[in-house]
N, C-alpha and C positions, 0 to 999 in steps of 0.2 A: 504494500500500500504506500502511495508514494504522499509529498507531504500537502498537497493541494488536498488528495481526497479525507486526509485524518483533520485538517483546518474545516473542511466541507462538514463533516461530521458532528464535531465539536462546536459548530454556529450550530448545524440541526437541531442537538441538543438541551444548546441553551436557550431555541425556542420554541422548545418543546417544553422547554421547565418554565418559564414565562408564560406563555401563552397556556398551553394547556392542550392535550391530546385531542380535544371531544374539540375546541375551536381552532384547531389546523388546517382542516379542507377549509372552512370558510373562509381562513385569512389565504391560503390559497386561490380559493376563489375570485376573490376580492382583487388580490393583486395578476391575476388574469385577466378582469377586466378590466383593471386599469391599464394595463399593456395593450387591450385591444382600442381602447378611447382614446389613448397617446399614439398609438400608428395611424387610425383613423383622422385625428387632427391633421398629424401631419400630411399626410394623404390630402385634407382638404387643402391647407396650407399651399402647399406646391402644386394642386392646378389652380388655384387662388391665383397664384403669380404667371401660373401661364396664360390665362385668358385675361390677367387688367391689361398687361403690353396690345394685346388684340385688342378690345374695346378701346381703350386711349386711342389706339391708331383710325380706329372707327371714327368713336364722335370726331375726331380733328381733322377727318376729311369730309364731313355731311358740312354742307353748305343751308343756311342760316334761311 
């Protein structure tokens, strides 16, 4: 066992002794969807910025 997975272990551990066995999938859970609502942002984010340069370039060519 090398020393990344006995570190790995020993955080499990201690939040398992904190938290508590019976609420681990849900903080599991929990922090699943927050991973999924933070790639989603981002995701919006970034075609966010691809479609203003597109629109900008619109309205400043329609004639008035």
């Amino acid at each position: 066992m090398g020393k990344m997975e006995l570190i790995a272990l020993v955080v499990l551990a201690i939040v398992v002794l904190f938290v508590g066995a019976k609420r681990l999938p849900e903080l599991a859970r929990g922090i699943g969807q927050s991973g999924r609502e933070f790639k989603k942002g981002l995701k919006d984010i970034s075609e966010d910025e691809m479609v203003a340069p597109v629109v900008a370039k619109v309205k400043s060519t329609r004639k008035v």
